[in-house]
Backbone as JSON, one array per atom type, in Angstrom:
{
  "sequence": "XXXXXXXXXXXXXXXXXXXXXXXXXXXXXXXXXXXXXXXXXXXXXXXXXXXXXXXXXXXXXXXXXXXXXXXXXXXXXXXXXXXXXXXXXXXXXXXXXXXXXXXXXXXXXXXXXXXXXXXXXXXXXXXXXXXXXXXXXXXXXXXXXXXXXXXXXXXXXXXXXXXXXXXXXXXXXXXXXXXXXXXXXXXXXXXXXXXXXXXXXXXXXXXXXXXX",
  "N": [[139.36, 28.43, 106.57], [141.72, 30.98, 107.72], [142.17, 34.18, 107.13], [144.62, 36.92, 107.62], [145.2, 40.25, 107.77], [147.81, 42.79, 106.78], [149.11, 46.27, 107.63], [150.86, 47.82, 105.04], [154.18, 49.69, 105.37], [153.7, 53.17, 107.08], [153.43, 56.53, 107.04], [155.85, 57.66, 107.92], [157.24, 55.88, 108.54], [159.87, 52.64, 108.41], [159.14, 50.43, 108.43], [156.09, 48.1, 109.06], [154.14, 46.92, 111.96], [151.74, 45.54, 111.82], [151.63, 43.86, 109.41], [154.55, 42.46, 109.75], [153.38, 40.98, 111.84], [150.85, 39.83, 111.45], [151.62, 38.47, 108.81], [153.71, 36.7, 110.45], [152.09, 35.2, 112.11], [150.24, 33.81, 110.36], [152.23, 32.0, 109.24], [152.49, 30.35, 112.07], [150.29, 29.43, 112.54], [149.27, 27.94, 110.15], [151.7, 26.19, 110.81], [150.34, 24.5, 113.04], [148.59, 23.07, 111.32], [146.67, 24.65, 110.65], [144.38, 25.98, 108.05], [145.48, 29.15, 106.51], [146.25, 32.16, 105.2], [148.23, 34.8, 104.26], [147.77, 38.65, 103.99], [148.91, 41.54, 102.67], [147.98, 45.04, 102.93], [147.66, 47.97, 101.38], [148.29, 51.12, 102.39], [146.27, 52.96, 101.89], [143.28, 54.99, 101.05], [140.46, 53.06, 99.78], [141.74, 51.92, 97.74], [143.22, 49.91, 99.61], [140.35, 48.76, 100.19], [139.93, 47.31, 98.07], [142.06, 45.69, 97.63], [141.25, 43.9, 100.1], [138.86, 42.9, 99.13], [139.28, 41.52, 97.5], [141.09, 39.66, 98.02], [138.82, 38.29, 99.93], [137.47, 37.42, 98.05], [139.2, 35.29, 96.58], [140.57, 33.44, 98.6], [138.59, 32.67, 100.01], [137.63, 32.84, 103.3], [136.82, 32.03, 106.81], [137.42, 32.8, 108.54], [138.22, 36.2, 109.43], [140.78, 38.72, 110.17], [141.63, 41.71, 110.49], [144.49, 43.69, 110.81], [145.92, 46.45, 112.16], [148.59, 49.35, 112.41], [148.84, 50.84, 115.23], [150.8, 53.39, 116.98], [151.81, 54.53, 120.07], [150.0, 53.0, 121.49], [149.45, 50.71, 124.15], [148.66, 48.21, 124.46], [147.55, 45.11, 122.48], [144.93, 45.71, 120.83], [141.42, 44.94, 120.75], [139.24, 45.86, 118.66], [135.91, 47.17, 118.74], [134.1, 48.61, 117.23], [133.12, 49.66, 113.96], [133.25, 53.02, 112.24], [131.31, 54.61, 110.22], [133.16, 56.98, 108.56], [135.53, 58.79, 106.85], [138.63, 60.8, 107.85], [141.12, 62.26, 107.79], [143.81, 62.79, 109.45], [146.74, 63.02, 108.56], [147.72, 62.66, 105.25], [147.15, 59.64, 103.01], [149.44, 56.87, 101.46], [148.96, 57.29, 98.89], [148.67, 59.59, 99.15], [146.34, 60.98, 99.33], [143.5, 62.91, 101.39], [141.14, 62.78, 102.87], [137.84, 64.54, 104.43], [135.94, 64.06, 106.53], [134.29, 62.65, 105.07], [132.37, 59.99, 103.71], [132.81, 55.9, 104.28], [131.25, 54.42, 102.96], [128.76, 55.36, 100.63], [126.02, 56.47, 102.08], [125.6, 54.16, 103.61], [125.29, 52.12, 106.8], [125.73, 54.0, 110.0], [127.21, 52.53, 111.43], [129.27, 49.59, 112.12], [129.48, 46.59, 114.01], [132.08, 44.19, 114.97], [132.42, 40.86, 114.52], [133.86, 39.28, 115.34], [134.46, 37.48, 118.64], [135.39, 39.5, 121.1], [135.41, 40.13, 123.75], [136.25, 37.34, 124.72], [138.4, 36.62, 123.29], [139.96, 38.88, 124.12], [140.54, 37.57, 127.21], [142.04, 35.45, 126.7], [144.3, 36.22, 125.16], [144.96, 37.49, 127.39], [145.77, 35.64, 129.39], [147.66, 34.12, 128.24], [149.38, 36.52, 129.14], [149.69, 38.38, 127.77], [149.05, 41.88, 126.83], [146.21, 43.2, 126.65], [143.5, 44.77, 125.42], [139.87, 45.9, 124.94], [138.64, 47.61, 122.4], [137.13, 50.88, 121.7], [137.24, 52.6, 119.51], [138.27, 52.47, 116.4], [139.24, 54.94, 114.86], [139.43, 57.14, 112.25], [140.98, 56.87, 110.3], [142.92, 54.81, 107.68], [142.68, 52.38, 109.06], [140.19, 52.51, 109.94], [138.69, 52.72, 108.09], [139.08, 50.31, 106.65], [138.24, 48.65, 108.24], [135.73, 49.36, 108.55], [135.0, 48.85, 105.64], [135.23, 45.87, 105.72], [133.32, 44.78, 107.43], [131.25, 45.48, 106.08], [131.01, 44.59, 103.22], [131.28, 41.67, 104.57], [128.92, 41.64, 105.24], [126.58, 40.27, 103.79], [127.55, 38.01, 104.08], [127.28, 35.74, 106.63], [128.06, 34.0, 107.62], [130.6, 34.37, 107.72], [133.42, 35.26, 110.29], [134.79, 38.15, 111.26], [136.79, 41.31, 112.01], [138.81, 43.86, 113.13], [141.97, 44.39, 114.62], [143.9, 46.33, 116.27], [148.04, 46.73, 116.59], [150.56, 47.45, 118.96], [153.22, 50.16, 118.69], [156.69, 47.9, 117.33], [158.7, 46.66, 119.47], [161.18, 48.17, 118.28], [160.91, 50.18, 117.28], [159.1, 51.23, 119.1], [161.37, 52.14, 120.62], [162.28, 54.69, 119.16], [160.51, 55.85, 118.73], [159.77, 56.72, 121.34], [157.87, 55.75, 122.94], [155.52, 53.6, 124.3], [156.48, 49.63, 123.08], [156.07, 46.7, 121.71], [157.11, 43.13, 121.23], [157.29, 41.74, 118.15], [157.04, 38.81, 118.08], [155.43, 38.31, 120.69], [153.15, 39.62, 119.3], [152.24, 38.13, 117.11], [152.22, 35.83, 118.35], [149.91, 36.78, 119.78], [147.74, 37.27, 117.57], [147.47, 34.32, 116.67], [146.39, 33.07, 119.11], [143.86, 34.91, 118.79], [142.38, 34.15, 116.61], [142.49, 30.79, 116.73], [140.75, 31.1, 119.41], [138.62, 32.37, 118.28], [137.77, 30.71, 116.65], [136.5, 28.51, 117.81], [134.92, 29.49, 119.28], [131.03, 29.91, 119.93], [129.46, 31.69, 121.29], [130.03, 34.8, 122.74], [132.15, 35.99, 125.88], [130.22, 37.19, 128.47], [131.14, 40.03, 130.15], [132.73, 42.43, 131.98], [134.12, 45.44, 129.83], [134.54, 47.61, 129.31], [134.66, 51.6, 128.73], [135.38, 54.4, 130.51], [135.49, 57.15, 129.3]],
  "CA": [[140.47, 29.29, 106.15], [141.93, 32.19, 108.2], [142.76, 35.19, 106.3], [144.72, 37.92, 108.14], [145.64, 40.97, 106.68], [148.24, 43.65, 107.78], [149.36, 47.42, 105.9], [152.24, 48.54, 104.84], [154.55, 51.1, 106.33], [153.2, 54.52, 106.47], [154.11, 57.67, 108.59], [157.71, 57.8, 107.51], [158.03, 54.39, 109.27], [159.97, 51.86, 107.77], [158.19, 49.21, 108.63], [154.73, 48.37, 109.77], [154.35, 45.81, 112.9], [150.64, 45.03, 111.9], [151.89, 42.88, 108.52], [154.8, 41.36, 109.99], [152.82, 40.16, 112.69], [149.89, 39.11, 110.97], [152.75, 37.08, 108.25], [154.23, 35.29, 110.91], [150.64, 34.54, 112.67], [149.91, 32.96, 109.26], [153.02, 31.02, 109.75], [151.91, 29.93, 113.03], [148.67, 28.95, 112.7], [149.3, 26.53, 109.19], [152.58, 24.98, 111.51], [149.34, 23.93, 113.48], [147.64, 22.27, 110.9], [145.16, 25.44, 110.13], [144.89, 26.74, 106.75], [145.87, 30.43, 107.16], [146.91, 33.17, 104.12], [148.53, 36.68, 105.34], [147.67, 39.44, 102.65], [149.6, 42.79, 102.96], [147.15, 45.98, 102.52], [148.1, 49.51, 100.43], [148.06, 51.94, 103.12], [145.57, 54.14, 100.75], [142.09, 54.64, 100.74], [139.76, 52.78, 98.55], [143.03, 50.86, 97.08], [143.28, 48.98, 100.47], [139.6, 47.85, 100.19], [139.76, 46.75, 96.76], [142.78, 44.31, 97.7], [140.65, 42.92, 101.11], [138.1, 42.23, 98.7], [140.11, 40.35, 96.09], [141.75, 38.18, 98.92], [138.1, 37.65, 100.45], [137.2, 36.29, 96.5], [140.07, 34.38, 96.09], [140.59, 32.4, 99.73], [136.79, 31.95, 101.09], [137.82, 32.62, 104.74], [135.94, 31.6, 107.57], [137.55, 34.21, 110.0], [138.97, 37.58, 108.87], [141.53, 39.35, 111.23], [142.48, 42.96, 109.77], [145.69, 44.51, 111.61], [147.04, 47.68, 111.98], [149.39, 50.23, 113.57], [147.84, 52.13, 116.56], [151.61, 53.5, 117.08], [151.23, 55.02, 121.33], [148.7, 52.36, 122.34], [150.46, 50.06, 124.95], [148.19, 46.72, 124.41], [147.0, 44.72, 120.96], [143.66, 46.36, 121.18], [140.35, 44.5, 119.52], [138.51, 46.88, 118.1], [134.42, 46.7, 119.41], [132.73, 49.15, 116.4], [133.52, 50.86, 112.55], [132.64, 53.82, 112.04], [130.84, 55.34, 108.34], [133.63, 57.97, 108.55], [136.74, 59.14, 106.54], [138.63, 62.15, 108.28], [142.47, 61.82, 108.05], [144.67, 63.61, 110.07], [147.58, 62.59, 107.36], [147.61, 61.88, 104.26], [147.64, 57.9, 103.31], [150.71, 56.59, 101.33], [148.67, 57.85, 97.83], [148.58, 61.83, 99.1], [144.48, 61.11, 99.48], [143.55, 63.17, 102.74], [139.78, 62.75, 102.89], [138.03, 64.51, 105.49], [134.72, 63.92, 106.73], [133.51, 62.03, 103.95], [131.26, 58.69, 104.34], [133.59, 54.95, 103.69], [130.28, 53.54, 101.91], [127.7, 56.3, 100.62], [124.53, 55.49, 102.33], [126.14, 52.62, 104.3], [124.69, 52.14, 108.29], [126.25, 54.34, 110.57], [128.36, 52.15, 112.28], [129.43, 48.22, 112.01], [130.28, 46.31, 114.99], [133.1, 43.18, 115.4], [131.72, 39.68, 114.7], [134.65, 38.39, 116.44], [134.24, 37.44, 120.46], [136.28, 40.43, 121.67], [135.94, 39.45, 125.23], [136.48, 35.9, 124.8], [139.51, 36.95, 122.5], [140.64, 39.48, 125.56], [140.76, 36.84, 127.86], [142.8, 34.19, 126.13], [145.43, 37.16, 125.46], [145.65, 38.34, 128.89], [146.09, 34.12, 129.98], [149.15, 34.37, 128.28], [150.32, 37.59, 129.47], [149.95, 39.34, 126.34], [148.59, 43.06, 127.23], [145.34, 42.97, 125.55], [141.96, 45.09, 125.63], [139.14, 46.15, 124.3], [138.78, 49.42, 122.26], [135.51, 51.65, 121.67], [137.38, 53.47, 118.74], [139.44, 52.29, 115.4], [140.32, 56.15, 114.59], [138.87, 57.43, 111.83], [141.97, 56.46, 109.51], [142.63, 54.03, 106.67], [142.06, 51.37, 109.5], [138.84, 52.11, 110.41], [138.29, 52.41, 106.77], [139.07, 48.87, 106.41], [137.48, 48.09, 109.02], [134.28, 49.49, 108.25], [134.56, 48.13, 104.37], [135.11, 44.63, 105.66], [132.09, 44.55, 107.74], [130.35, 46.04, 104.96], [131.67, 43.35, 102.86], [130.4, 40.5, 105.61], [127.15, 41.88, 106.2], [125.98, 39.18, 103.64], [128.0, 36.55, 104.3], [126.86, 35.52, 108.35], [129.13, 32.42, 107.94], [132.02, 34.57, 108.25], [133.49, 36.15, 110.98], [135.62, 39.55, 111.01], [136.98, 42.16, 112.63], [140.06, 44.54, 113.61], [142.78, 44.45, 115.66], [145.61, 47.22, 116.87], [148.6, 46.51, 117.48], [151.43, 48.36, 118.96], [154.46, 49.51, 117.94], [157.2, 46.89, 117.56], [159.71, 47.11, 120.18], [162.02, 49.21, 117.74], [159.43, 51.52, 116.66], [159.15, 52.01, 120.57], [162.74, 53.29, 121.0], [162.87, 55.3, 118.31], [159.76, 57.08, 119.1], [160.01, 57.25, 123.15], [156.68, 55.13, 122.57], [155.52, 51.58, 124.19], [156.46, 48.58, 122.05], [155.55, 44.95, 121.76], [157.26, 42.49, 120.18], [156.68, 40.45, 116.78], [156.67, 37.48, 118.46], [154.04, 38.36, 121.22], [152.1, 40.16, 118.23], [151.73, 36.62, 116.46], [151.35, 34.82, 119.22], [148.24, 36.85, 120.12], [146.92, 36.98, 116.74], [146.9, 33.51, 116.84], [145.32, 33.22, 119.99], [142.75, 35.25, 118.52], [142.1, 33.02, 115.61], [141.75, 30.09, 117.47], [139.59, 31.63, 120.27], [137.17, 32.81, 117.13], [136.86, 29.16, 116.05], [136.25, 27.48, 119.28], [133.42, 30.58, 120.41], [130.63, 30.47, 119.05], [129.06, 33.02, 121.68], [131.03, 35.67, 123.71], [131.64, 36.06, 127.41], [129.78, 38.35, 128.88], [132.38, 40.33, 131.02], [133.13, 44.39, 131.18], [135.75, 45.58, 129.0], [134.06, 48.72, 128.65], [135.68, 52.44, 129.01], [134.68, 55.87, 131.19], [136.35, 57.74, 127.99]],
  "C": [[140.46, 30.57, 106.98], [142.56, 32.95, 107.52], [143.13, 36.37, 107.24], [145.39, 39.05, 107.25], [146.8, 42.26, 107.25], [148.82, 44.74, 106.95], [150.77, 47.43, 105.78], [152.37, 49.55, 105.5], [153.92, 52.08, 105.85], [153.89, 55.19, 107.58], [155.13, 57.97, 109.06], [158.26, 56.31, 108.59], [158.59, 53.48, 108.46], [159.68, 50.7, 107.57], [156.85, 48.76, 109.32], [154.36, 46.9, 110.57], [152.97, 44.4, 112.6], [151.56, 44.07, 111.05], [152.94, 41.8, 108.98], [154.08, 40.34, 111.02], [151.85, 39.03, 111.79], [150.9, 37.91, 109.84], [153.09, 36.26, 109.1], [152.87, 34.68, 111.87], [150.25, 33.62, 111.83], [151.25, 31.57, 109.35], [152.78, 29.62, 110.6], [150.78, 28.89, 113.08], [148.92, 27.84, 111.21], [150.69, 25.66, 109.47], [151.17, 24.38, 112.9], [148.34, 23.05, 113.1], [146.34, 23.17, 110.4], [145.29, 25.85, 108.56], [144.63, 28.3, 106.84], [147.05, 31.24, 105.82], [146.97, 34.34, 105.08], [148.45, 37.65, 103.88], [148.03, 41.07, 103.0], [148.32, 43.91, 101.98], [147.84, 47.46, 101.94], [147.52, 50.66, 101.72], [146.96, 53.02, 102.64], [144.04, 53.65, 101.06], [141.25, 54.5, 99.73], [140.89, 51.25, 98.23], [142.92, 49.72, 98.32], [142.13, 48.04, 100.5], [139.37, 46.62, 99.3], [140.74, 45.49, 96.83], [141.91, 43.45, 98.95], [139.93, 42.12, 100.05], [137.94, 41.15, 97.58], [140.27, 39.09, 96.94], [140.01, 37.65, 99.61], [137.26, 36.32, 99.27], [137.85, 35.27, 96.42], [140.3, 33.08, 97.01], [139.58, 31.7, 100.73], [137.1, 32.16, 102.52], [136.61, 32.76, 105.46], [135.63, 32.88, 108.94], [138.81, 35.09, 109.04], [139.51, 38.27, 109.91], [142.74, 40.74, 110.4], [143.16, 43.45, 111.15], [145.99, 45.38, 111.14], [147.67, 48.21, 113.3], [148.57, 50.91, 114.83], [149.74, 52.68, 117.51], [151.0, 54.58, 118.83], [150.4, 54.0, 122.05], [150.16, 51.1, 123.34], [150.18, 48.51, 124.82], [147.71, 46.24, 122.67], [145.25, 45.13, 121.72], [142.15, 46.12, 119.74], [139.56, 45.3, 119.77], [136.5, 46.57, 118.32], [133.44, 47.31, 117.63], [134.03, 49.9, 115.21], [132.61, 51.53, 112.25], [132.24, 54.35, 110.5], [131.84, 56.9, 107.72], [135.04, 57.93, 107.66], [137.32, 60.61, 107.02], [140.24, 61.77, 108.83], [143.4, 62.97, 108.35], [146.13, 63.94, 109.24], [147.45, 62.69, 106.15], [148.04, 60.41, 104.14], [148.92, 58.18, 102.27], [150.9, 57.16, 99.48], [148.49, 59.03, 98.07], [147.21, 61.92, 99.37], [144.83, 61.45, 101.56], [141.97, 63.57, 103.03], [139.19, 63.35, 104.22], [135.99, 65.09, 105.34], [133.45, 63.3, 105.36], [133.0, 60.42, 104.64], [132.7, 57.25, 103.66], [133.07, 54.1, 102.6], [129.16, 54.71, 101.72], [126.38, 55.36, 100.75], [124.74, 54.02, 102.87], [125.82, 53.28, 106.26], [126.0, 53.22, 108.85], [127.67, 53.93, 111.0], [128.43, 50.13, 112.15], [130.26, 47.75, 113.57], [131.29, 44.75, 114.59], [132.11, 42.41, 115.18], [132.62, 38.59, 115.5], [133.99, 38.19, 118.31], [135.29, 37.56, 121.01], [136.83, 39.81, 122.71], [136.54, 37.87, 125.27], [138.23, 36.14, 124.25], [140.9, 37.77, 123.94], [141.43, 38.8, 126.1], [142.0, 35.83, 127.49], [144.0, 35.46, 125.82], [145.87, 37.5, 126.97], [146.35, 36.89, 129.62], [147.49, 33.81, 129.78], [150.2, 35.35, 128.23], [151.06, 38.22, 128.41], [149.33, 40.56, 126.82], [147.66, 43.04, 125.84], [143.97, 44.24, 126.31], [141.15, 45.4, 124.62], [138.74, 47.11, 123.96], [137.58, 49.96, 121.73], [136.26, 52.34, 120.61], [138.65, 52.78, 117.92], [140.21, 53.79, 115.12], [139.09, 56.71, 113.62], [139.91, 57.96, 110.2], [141.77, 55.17, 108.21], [142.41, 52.93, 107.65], [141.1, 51.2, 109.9], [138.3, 52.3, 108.88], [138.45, 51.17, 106.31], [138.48, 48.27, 106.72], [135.92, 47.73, 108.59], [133.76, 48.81, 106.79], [134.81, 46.52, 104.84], [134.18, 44.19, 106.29], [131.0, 44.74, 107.0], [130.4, 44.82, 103.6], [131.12, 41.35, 103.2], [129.34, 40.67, 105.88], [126.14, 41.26, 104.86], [126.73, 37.96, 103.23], [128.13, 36.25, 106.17], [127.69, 34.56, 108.21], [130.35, 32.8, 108.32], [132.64, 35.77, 109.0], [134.9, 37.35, 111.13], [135.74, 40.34, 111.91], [138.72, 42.82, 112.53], [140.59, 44.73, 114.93], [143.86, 45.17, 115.69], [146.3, 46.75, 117.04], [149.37, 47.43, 117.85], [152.52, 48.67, 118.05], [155.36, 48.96, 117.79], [158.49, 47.8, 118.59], [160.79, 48.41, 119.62], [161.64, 50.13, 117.16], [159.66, 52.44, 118.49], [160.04, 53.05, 120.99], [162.71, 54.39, 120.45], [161.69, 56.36, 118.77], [159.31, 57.6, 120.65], [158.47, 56.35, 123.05], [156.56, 53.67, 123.31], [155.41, 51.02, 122.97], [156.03, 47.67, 122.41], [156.15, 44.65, 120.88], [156.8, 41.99, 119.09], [156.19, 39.36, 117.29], [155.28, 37.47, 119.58], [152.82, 38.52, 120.28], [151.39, 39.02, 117.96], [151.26, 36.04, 117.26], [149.2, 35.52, 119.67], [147.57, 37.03, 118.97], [146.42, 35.58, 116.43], [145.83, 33.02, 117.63], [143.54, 33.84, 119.56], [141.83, 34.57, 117.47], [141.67, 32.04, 115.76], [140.85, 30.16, 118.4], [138.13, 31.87, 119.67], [136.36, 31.49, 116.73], [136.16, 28.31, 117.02], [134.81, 27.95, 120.3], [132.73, 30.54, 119.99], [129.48, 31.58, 119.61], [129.75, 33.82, 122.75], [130.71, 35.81, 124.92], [130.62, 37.37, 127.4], [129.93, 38.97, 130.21], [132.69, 41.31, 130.48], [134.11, 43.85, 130.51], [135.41, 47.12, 127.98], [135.2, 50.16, 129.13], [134.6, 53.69, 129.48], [134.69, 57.04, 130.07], [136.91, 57.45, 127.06]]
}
C-alpha cells in the first residue's frame, strides 16, 4: 500500500498543488494495478500529525510520500533530512505560530529520508521532470510533518517514508510572478517516485549535494 499525503491551501492561496497532485498520483498509481490512498493534511501544527498518524493506523502502507508547497522552488524537490525544529515565519491555518520550539520533546536532532532520493532524482529527470535533491524542508508545518513521520517510522523499518516539494502549479506561477509546474507533471513524478521506492532497495550513489 502507497499512502501519499498532501495539505491544504494555506497562505491566502486557494488551492494547494501538493494535494491535488498527490490525489491524482493516487489515481495513477491504482489505474496501474497498485493499491494507493491520497489523504489531505490540516495545514496546522500538531492537527496535521495526528491525521498522518490515523491514515498510517488505518491503511498499513509500505511507502509513505508526504507533499507540500515549496511555492518559489523551480523543481519537485526530495527532501534528504527533518529537522527537531518548529519556527514559523506565518502562522498555520489554526493562528499557531510556534517559534523555536522542538516537533517531538526529546526527539533526535534530525531524521533523514528512507526513500532512495537519488535513485528517485534520476527516474524524474529521465522523464524530463525538473527534479533535485534538497538539504532543507524549512522549518514549517512541512518539515513538521516531516520530522513526525519519521518519528512515527523509526519503529516500523518495513516502511519507507519521506517528503517531497513541489512547486507551484502553473497558475499559482502567474499569479505570483513565480515558477510553476503542472498537476499533471506533479503526479506523474510522484508516481515515478513510488514506483522507483518499490523497485530500490539500495540507493545510487551519485552527488546531488549543494555548496549552500
Amino acid at each position: 500500500m502507497i499512502l501519499l499525503t498532501g495539505f491544504e491551501p494555506f497562505g491566502g492561496e486557494a488551492t494547494n498543488p501538493s494535494w491535488l497532485a498527490a490525489r491524482q498520483a493516487s489515481e495513477l498509481l491504482r489505474a496501474q494495478g497498485h493499491e494507493a490512498v491520497a489523504v489531505e493534511i490540516p495545514c496546522v501544527f500538531g492537527a496535521g500529525l495526528a491525521v498522518l498518524d490515523a491514515a498510517l493506523v488505518e491503511h498499513r502502507p509500505d511507502t509513505v510520500l508526504c507533499v507540500g508547497q515549496a511555492g518559489g522552488r523551480e523543481r519537485i524537490s526530495l527532501e534528504r533530512v527533518a529537522i527537531n525544529v518548529d519556527d514559523a515565519r506565518i502562522p498555520d491555518n489554526a493562528g499557531n505560530q510556534p517559534i523555536d520550539e522542538p516537533v517531538v520533546d526529546g526527539g533526535p536532532a534530525a531524521y533523514f529520508s528512507t526513500l532512495p532520493i537519488k535513485a528517485c532524482r534520476q527516474a524524474l529527470v529521465a522523464l524530463d521532470i525538473p527534479a533535485e535533491v534538497s538539504q532543507t524542508a524549512g522549518t514549517y508545518v512541512c518539515n513538521h510533518l516531516f520530522y513526525g513521520l519519521m518519528h512515527l517510522l523509526a519503529d516500523r523499518p518495513e516502511v519507507r517514508g519521506g517528503f517531497i516539494h513541489v512547486p507551484y502549479s502553473l497558475e499559482q506561477g502567474r499569479s505570483n510572478g513565480q515558477p510553476g509546474l503542472s498537476i499533471d507533471a506533479m503526479a506523474a513524478g510522484l508516481v515515478a517516485i513510488a514506483t522507483t521506492t518499490a523497485s530500490t532497495t539500495r540507493d545510487l550513489r551519485v552527488t546531488a549535494g549543494a555548496e549552500h
